[in-house]
C-alpha positions as CSV (number, residue, x, y, z in Angstrom):
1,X,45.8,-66.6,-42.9
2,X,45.0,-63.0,-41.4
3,X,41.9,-63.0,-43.5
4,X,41.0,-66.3,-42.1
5,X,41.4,-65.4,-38.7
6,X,39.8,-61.8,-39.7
7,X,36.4,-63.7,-41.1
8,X,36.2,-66.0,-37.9
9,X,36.1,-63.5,-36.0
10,X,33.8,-61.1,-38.1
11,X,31.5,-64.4,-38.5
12,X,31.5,-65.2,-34.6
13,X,30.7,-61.6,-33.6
14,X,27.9,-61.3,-35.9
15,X,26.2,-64.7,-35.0
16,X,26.4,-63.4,-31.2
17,X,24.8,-60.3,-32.8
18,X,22.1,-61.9,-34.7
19,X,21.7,-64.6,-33.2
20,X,21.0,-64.6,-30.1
21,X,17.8,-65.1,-28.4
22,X,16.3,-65.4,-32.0
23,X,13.7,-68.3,-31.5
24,X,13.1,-67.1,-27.8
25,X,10.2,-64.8,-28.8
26,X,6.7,-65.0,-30.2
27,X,6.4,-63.8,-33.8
28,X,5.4,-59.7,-34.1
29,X,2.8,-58.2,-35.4
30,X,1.8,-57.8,-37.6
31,X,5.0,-58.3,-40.1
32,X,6.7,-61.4,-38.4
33,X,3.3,-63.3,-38.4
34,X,1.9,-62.8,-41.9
35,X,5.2,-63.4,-43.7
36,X,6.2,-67.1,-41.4
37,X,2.4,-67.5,-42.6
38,X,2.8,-67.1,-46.0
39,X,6.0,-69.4,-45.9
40,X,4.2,-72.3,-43.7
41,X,1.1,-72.0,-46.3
42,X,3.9,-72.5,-49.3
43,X,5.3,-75.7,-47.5
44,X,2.0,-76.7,-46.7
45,X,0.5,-76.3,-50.2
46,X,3.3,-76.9,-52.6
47,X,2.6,-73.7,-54.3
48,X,5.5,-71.7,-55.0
49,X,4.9,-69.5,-57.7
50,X,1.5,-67.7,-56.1
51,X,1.9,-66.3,-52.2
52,X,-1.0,-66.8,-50.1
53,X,-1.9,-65.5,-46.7
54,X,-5.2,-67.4,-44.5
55,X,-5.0,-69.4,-48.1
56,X,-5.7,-66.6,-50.2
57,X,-4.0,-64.5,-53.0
58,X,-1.4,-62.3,-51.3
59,X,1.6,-60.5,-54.3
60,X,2.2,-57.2,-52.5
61,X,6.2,-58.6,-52.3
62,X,8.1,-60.4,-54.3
63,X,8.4,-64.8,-53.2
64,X,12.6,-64.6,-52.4
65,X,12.0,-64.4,-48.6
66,X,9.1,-66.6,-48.5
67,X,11.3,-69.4,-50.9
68,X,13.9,-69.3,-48.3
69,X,11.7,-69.2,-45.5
70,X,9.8,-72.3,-46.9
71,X,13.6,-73.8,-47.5
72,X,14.1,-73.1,-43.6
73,X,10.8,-74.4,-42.5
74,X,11.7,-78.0,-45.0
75,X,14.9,-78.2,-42.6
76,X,14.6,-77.5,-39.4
77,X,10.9,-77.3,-39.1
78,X,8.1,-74.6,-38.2
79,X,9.5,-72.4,-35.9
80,X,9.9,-68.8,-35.1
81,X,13.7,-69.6,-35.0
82,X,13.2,-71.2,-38.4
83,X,11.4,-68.4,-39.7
84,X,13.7,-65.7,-39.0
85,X,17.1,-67.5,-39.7
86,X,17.1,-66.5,-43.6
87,X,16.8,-62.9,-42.4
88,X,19.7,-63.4,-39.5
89,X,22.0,-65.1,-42.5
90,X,21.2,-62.0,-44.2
91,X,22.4,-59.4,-42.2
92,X,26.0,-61.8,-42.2
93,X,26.2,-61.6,-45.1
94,X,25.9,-58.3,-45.5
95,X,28.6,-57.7,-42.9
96,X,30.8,-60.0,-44.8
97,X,29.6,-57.8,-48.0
98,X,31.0,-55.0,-46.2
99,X,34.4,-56.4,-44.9
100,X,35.4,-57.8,-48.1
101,X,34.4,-54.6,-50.1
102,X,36.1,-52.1,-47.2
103,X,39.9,-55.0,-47.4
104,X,40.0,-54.5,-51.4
105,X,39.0,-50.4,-51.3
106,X,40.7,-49.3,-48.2
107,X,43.1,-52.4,-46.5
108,X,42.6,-55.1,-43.2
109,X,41.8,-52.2,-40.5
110,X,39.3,-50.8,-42.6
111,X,37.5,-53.9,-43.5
112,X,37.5,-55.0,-39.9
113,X,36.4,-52.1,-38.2
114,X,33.8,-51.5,-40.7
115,X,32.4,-54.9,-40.4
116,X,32.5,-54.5,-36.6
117,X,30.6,-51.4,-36.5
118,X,28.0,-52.6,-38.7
119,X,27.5,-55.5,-37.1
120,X,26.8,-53.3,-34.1
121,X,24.5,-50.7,-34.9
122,X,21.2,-51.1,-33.1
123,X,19.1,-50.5,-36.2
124,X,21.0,-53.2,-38.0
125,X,21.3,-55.8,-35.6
126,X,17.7,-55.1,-34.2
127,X,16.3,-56.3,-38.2
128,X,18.9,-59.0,-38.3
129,X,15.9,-60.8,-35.9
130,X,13.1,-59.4,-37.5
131,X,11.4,-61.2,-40.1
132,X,10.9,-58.8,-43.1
133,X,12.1,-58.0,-46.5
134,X,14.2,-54.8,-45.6
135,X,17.2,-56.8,-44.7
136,X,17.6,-59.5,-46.6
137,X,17.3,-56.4,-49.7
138,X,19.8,-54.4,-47.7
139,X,22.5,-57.3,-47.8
140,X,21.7,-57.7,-51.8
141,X,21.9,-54.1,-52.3
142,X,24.9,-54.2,-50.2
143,X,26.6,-57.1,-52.6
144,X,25.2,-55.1,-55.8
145,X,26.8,-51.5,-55.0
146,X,29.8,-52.8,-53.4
147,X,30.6,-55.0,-56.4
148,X,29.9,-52.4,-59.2
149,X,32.4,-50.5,-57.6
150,X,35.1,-53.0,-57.0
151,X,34.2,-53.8,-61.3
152,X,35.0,-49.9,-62.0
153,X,38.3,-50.2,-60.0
154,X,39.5,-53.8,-60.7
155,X,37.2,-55.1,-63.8
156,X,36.7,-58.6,-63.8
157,X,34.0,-60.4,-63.0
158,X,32.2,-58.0,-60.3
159,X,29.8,-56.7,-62.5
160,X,28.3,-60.1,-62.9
161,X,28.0,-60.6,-58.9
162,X,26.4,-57.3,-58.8
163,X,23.5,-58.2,-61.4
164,X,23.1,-61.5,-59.9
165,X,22.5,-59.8,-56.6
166,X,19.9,-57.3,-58.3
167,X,17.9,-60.1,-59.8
168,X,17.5,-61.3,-56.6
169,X,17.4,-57.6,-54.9
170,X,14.2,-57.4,-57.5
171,X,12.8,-61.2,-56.2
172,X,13.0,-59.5,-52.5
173,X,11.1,-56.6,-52.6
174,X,10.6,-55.4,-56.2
175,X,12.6,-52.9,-58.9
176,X,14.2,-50.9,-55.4
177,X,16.6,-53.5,-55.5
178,X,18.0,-52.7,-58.6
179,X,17.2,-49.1,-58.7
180,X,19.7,-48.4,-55.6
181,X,22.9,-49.4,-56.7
182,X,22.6,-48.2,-60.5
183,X,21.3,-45.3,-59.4
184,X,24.5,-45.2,-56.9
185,X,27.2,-46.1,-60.0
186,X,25.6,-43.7,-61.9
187,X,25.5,-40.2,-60.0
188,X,29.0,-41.2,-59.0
189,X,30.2,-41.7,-62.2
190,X,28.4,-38.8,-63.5
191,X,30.1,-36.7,-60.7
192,X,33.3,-38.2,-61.7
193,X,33.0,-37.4,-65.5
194,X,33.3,-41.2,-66.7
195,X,29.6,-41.9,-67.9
196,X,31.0,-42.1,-71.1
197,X,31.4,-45.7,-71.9
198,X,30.1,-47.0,-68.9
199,X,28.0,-49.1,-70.9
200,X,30.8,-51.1,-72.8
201,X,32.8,-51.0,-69.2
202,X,30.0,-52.5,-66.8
203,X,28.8,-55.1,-69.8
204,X,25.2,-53.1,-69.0
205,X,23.1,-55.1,-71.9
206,X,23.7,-57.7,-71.2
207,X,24.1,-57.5,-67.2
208,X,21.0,-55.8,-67.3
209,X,19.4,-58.9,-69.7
210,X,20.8,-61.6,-66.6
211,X,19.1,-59.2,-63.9
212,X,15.8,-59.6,-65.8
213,X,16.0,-63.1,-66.6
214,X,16.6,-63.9,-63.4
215,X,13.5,-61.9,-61.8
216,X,11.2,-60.8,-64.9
217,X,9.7,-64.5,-65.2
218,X,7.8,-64.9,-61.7
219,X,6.3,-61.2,-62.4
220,X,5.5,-62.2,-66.1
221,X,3.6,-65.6,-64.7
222,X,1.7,-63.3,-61.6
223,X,0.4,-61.0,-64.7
224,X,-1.1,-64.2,-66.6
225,X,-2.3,-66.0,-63.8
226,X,-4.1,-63.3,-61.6
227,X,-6.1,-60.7,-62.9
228,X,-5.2,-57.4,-61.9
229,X,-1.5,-58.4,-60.7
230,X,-0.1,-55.8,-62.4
231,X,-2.0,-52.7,-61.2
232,X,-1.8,-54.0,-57.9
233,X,1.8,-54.2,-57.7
234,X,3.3,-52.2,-59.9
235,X,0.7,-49.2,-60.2
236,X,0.0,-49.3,-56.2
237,X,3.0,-50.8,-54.4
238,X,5.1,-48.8,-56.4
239,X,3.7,-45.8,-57.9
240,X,0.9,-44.7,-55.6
241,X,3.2,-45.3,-52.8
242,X,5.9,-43.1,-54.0
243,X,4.0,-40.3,-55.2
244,X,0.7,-40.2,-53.3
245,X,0.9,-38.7,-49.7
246,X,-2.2,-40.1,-48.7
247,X,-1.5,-43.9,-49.3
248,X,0.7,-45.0,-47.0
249,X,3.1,-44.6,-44.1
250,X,3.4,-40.4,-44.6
251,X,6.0,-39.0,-43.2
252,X,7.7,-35.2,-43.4
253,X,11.2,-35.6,-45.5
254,X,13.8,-35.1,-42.7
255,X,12.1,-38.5,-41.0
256,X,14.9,-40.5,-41.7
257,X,17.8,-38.1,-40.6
258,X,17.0,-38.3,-37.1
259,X,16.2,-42.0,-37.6
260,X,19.8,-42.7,-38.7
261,X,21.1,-40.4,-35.8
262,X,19.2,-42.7,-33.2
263,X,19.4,-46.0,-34.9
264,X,23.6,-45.6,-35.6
265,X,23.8,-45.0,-31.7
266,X,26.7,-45.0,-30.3
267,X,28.5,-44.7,-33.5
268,X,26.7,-41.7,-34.8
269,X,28.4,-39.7,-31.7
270,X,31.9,-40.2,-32.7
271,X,30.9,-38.6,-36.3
272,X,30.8,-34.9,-35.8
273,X,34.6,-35.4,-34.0
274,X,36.1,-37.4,-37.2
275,X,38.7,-35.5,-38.7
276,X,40.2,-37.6,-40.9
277,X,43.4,-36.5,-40.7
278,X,45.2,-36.3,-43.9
279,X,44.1,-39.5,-45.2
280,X,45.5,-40.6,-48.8
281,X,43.1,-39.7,-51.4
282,X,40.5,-42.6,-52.2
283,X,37.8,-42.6,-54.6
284,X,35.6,-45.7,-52.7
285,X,35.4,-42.9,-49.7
286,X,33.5,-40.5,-52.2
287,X,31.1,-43.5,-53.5
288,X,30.5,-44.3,-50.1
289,X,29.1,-41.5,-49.3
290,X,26.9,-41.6,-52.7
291,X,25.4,-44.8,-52.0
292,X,24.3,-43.6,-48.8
293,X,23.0,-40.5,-49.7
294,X,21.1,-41.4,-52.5
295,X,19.4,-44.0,-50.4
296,X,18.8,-41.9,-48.3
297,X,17.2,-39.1,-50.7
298,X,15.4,-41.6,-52.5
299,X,13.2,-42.7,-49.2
300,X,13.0,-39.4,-48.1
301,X,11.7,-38.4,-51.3
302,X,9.1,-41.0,-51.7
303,X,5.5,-40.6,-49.4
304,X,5.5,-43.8,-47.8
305,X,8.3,-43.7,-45.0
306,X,8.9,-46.7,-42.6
307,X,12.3,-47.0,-40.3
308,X,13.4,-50.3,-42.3
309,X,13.5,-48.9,-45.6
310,X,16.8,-47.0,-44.5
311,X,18.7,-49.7,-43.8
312,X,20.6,-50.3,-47.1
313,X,22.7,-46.9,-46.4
314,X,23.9,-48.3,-43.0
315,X,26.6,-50.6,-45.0
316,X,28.3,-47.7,-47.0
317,X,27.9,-45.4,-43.8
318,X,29.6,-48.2,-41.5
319,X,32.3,-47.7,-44.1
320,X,32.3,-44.0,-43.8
321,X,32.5,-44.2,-40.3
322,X,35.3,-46.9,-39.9
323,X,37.3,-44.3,-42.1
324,X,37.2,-41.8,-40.0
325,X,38.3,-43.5,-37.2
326,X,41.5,-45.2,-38.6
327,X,42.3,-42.1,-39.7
328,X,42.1,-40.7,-36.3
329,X,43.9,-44.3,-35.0
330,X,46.5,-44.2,-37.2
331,X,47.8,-41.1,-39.2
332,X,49.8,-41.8,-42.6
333,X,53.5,-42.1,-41.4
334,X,54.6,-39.5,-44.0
335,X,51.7,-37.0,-42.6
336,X,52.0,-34.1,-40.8
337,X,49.4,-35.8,-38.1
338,X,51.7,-38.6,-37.9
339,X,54.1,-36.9,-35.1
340,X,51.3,-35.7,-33.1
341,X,49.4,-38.5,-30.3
342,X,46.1,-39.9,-31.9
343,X,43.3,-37.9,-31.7
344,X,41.6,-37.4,-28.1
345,X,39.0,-35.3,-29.2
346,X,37.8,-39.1,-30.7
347,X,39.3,-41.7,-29.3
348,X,39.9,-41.0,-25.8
349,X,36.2,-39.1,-25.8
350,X,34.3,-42.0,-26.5
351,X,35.2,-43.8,-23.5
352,X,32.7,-41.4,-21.4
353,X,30.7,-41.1,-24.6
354,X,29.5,-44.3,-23.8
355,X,29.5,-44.2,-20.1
356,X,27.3,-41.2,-20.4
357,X,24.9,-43.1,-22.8
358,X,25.0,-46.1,-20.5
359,X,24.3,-43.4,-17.5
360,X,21.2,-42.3,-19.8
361,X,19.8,-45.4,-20.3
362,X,20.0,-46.3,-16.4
363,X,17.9,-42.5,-16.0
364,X,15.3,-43.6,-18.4
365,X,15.0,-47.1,-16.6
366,X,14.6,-45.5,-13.6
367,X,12.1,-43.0,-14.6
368,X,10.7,-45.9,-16.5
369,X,7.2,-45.3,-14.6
370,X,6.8,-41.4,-16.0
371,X,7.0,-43.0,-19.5
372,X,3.7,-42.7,-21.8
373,X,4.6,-45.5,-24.1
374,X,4.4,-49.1,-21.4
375,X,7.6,-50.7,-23.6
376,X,10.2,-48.7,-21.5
377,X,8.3,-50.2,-18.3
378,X,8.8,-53.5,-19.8
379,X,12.3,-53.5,-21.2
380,X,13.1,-51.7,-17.4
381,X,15.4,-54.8,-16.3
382,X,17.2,-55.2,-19.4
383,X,17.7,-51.6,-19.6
384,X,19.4,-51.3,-16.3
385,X,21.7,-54.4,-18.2
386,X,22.6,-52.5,-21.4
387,X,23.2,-48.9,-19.0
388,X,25.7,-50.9,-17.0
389,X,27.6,-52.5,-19.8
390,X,27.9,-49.8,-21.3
391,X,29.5,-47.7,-18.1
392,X,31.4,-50.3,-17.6
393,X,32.5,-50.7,-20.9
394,X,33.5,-47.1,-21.2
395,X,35.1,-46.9,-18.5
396,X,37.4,-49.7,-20.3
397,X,37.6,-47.8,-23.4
398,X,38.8,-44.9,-22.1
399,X,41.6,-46.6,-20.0
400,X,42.8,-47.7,-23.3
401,X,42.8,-44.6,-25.0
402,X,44.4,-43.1,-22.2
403,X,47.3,-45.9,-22.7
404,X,47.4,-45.2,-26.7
405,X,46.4,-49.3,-27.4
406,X,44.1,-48.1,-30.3
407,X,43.1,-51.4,-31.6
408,X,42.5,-52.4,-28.2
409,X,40.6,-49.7,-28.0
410,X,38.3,-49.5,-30.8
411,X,38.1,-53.6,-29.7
412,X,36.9,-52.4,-26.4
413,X,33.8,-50.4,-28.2
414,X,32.9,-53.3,-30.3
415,X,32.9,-55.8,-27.2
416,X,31.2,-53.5,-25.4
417,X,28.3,-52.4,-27.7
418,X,28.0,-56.4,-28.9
419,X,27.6,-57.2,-25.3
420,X,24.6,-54.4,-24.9
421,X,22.7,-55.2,-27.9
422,X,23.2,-59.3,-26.2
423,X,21.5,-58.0,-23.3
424,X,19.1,-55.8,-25.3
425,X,17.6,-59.3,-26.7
426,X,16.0,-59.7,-23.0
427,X,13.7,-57.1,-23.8
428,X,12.5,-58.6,-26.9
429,X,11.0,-61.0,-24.6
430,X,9.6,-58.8,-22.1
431,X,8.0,-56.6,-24.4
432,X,6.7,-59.5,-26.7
433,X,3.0,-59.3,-24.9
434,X,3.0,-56.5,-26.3
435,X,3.5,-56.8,-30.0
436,X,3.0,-60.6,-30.3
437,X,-0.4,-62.8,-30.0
438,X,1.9,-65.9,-30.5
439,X,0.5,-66.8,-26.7
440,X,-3.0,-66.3,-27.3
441,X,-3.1,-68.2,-30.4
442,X,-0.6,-70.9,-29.0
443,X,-3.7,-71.4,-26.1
444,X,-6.4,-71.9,-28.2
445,X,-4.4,-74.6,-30.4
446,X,-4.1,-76.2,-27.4
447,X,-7.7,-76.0,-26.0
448,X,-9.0,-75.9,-28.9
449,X,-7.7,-77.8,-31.4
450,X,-10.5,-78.8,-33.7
451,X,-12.5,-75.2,-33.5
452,X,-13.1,-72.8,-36.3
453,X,-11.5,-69.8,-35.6
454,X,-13.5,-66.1,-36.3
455,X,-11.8,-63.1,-35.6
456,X,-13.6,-59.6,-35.1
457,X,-12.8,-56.9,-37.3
458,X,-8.8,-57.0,-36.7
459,X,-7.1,-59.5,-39.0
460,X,-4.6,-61.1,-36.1
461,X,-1.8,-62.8,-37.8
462,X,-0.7,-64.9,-35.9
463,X,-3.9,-66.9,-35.5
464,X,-3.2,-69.2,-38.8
465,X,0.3,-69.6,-37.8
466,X,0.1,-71.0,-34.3
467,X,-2.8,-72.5,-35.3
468,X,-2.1,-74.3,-38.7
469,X,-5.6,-73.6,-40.6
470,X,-7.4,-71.1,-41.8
471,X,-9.6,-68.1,-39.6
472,X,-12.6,-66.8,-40.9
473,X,-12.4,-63.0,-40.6
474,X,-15.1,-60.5,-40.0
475,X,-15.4,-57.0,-41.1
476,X,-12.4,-55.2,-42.7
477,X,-10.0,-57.8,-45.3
478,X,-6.8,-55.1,-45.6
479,X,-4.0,-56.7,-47.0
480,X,-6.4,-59.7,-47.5
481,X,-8.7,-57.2,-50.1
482,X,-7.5,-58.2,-52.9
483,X,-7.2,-62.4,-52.6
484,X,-10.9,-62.1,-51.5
485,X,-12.2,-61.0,-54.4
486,X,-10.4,-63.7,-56.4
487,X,-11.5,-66.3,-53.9
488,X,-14.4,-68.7,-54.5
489,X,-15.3,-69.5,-51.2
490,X,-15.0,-65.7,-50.1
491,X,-18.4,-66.0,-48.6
492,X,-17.7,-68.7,-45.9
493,X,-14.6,-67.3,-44.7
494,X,-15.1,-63.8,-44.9
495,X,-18.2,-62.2,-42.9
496,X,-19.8,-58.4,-43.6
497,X,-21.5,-58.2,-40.4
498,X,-22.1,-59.1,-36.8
499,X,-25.2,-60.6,-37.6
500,X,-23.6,-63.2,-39.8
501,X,-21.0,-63.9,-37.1
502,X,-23.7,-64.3,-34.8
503,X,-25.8,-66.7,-36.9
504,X,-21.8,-68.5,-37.0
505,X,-21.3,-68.9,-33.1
506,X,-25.4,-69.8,-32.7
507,X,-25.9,-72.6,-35.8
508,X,-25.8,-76.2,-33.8
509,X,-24.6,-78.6,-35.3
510,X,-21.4,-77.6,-36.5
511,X,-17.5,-77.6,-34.6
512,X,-16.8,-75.6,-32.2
513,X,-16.1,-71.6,-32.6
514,X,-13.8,-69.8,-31.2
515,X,-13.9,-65.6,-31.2
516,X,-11.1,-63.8,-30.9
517,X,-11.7,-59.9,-29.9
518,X,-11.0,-56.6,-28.3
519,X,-12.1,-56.6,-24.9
520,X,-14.3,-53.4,-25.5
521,X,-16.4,-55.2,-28.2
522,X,-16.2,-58.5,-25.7
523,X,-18.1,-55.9,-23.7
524,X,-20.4,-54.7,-26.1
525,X,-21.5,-58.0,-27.2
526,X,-21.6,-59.7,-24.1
527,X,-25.6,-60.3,-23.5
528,X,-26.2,-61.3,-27.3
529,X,-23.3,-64.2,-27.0
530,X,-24.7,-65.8,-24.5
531,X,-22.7,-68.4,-21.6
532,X,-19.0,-68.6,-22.6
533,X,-15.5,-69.1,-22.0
534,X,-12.4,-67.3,-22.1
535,X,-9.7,-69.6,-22.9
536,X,-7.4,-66.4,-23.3
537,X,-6.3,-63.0,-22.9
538,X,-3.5,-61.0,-24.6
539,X,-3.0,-57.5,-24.6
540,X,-6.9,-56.2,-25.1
541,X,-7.5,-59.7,-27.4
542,X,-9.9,-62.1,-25.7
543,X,-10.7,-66.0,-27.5
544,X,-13.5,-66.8,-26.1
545,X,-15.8,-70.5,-26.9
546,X,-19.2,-71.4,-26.1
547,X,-19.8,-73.0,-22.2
548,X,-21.7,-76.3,-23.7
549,X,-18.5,-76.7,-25.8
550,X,-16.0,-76.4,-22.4
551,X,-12.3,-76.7,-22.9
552,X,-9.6,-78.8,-21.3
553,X,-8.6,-76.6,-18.9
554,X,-10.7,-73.6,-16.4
555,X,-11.9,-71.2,-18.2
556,X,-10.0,-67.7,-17.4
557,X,-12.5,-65.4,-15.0
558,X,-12.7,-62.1,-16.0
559,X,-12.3,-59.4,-13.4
C-alpha cells in the first residue's frame, strides 16, 4: 500500500507539473509547429511509414513521436493540447522510471524524493510541454539505463525492458538512444572490472537482435523507398553533425555545464553543500553518476549543441541529488553523524536559498524594462508570481528546518518549486506572440479560408497547421531541401524568385492569395503589390490579400 499511495502522489504532482496550461498556448516555432504538422499530415494522409512536412518528404527523425502524435490527434482531435500530450506522458513516465529505479537501488525516501526533484527541475518540466523528440528519448533512455542496471544487480527480466526501450529510444530520435545507456553499462562495468562476461550476463546477442528488430525495419524501408535516405540521415544527421563544427548548432564544450547549473535551479544550489554523511556503500550511486557524465561528455563532445539534448542526464542526477539530501535528512543510526542534529549547512540553508532566489527573480521583474531580450518584459507579471512563491515558500522551509520536520521539509521545497513552475506556465502565454504565429495563421483560416497561401522567404510552420493545406514557399526550402527535390510538383509550390511570386498574386483568374511576410520586405514591395489588405500582424509577419478580393472582417490599418 505505501507504494500505492507513494505513486498517486508522484503521479498527481507530475500531472500538476506537466500539465498544466498545456493546450493554453499557440504551438512554437519553429519545433512545435513542424512536428504537430508532420503528425496532422500522417492522420490526414494515411501514410505512416514516410514523414512529410507542407506534403513533402521530411526523414531527419525517426516516426515514434509523430505515430503517437498521430495516435493523439485519432482520439482527442487536432489540437495543441493533443499534440503535446505524448511528450507530457513522457516526462511521467520518466519520473516514474526514476522512482521505481531509486525504491529498488536505494529504498522509499530515495525513490520519492528523487522523483519529486525531477519532476521539478525547470529544464525538465519546461520540455514536459514542449513538443520535441528530446523528451520522450530522455524517458526511454531513462527506462534503458535504469533497467540494465537493476539486470546487473537482480538479473531477471530487466535486460529485456531495457532493449525494448532502446528500440524505441532508436524509433525516437535515431542510434543516441541506444548508444547512451550501453555506453553507460559499459564504462561502469569496465570501471568496475566485470566486462568479462557481460555478454552471457546481459543476453547482449540476442538483446541487441530484439533492439534491431524492433527499429532496423522502418530505416531499411526509408533506404529502399527514397533515394538518398541514407546519406541524409545517417551521413548528415549523424556524422556531419557530430564531427563538423560548421554544420550545426556550434557551441564551445563547457556549454552544457552552466546549462545544467541554470536549468537544475533551485536544486543545483543545495549540491556544493551535500555531504553525504557516511552513507552505506552503494554501487547504483557510482552508476548514477556515470550515466550522467557520459551524457554529458558525449554532447559536449559532439559540434552540434542544443539545451534539450542534455536532458537524459537530469534523471540519474535527480538521483544523485536526492542521495545527498537523505543522507543529510537522515544519517545511518549506527553512524557517527547519527548523534549529531541534521545538517544546517543543507537543510535549514535552503529555506533562504530559495527566498533569496525568489527575491532575485522579483529584482529582475522589476528591472524588467533594462532587459535587452523583450521575454523578461513579457513574463514581468508571472515573474513577480514565481518570486513570491518562492519567498514565501522559503520562508516555510526554513521554519521547518528550524523545527527538525525533515520530510516536511524537503515536502515544503517540492510544494513550493511545483507551485512556481504552475505559475511559470503564465508566461508561456504571455511570451507566445513572441515565438508562436499560431494567431496569425489562426486569422487567415478564418478570413481566408479558401486562399492559397505564399510565404516570403521564411518557411513559417505554423501556416499548414492552423491552416490545414499546403503553403507554397518562396525562396530558401531548409529542412524542406531535400523533399523538394524528390517532389513532382516542386515547381508549383516552390518559387525561386519574386518575380514568380509576383506573376502568382497578379494571374486573374485563380483563388485568392494570401502573402505572409516580414514587415521590412512588406515595405520594400509595397508599390509593386498594388491595393491590399492586411488581415494580420504578428511579431514582424504581415498576411496580407488583394483589396478586389476583401475579407470578412476590416482590414488591419497600418500605422
Amino acid at each position: 500500500m505505501p507504494i500505492a499511495y507513494d505513486v498517486g502522489a508522484i503521479v498527481a504532482l507530475s500531472l500538476a507539473v506537466c500539465l498544466f496550461h498545456l493546450g493554453s498556448f499557440g504551438l512554437w516555432e519553429p519545433d512545435e509547429a513542424r512536428y504537430a504538422e508532420i503528425a496532422r499530415e500522417m492522420l490526414q494522409s494515411g501514410n505512416r511509414l514516410v514523414p512529410h512536412l507542407n506534403y513533402v518528404a521530411y526523414i531527419e527523425k525517426p516516426p515514434l513521436l509523430y505515430w503517437l502524435t498521430t495516435l493523439s490527434f485519432w482520439i482527442f482531435g487536432v489540437s495543441e493540447f493533443a499534440a503535446r500530450l505524448p511528450v507530457a506522458l513522457s516526462a511521467i513516465a520518466g519520473i516514474l522510471a526514476t522512482y521505481f529505479f531509486a525504491l529498488r537501488a536505494f529504498g522509499r525516501r530515495h525513490a520519492i524524493l528523487a522523483a519529486a526533484i525531477l519532476a521539478t527541475i525547470p529544464l525538465y518540466a519546461l520540455m514536459a510541454q514542449v513538443l520535441t523528440t528530446d523528451m520522450m528519448l530522455t524517458a526511454l533512455v531513462t527506462i534503458a539505463t535504469f533497467s540494465l542496471y537493476l539486470h546487473w544487480d537482480e538479473g531477471g527480466r530487466w535486460c529485456w525492458i531495457a532493449y525494448v526501450a532502446m528500440g524505441l529510444a532508436v524509433m525516437t530520435k535515431g542510434p543516441v538512444g541506444a548508444a547512451i545507456p550501453i555506453l553507460s553499462m559499459l564504462l561502469w562495468l569496465a570501471f568496475n572490472r566485470e566486462l568479462g562476461g557481460a555478454i552471457a550476463k546481459f543476453r547482449a546477442i540476442p538483446g541487441l537482435l530484439l533492439t534491431i528488430l524492433i527499429a532496423a525495419p522502418w530505416f531499411v524501408a526509408m533506404t529502399i523507398r527514397e533515394p538518398g535516405f541514407f546519406d541524409f540521415y545517417f551521413v548528415g544527421e549523424h556524422l556531419r553533425r557530430v564531427f563538423q563544427t560548421n554544420y550545426s548548432h556550434n557551441e564551445a564544450f563547457y556549454f552544457y555545464l552552466p546549462v545544467l547549473a541554470v536549468g537544475l535551479l533551485p536544486w543545483s544550489l543545495l549540491v556544493p553543500f551535500l555531504t553525504w554523511r557516511d552513507p552505506p556503500r552503494n554501487p547504483a550511486r557510482s552508476f548514477c553518476m556515470f550515466a550522467a557524465g557520459v551524457t554529458v561528455v558525449a554532447f559536449s563532445c559532439a559540434s552540434a549543441k542544443l539545451i534539450p539534448y542534455i536532458l537524459p542526464s537530469v534523471p540519474p542526477l535527480a538521483v544523485l541529488i536526492a542521495d545527498g539530501l537523505v543522507s543529510c535528512a537522515w544519517p545511518r543510526a549506527d553512524s557517527r553523524a547519527a548523534i549529531a542534529p541534521p545538517d544546517s549547512r543543507i537543510l535549514i540553508e535552503s529555506g533562504p536559498m530559495l527566498a533569496v532566489l525568489g527575491a532575485g527573480v522579483i529584482v529582475a521583474a522589476i528591472a524588467a524594462p533594462q532587459f535587452r531580450t523583450p521575454y523578461v518584459m513579457a513574463a514581468r507579471p508571472a515573474m513577480y508570481a514565481i518570486g513570491a512563491i518562492l519567498v514565501a515558500g522559503g520562508a516555510v522551509t526554513a521554519s521547518m528546518f528550524v523545527a527538525r520536520r525533515n520530510p516536511a521539509g524537503l515536502g515544503a521545497i517540492v510544494v513550493t518549486l511545483a507551485f512556481a513552475l504552475i505559475a511559470g506556465g503564465w508566461a508561456r502565454l504571455e511570451t507566445e506572440p513572441m515565438r508562436s504565429y499560431a494567431v496569425l495563421s489562426r486569422v487567415i483560416a478564418e478570413q481566408a479560408p479558401d486562399a492559397a497561401i505564399i510565404c516570403y522567404r521564411r518557411y513559417v510552420q505554423s501556416l499548414p497547421f492552423y491552416n490545414r493545406r499546403r503553403i507554397v514557399l518562396v525562396g530558401g526550402r531548409t529542412e524542406l531541401d531535400f523533399g523538394s527535390r524528390l517532389d513532382p510538383d516542386a515547381r508549383e509550390w516552390f518559387l525561386n524568385s519574386d518575380e514568380q511570386m509576383f506573376r502568382r498574386w497578379d494571374q486573374p483568374g485563380r483563388v485568392a492569395v494570401v502573402i505572409v511576410l516580414d514587415a521590412s520586405d512588406l515595405a520594400r514591395m509595397k508599390e509593386r503589390l498594388g491595393d491590399f489588405d492586411v488581415i494580420a500582424i504578428e511579431g514582424k509577419k504581415r498576411a496580407i490579400i488583394r483589396r478586389e478580393r476583401i475579407s470578412r472582417r476590416e482590414p488591419i490599418t497600418l500605422n
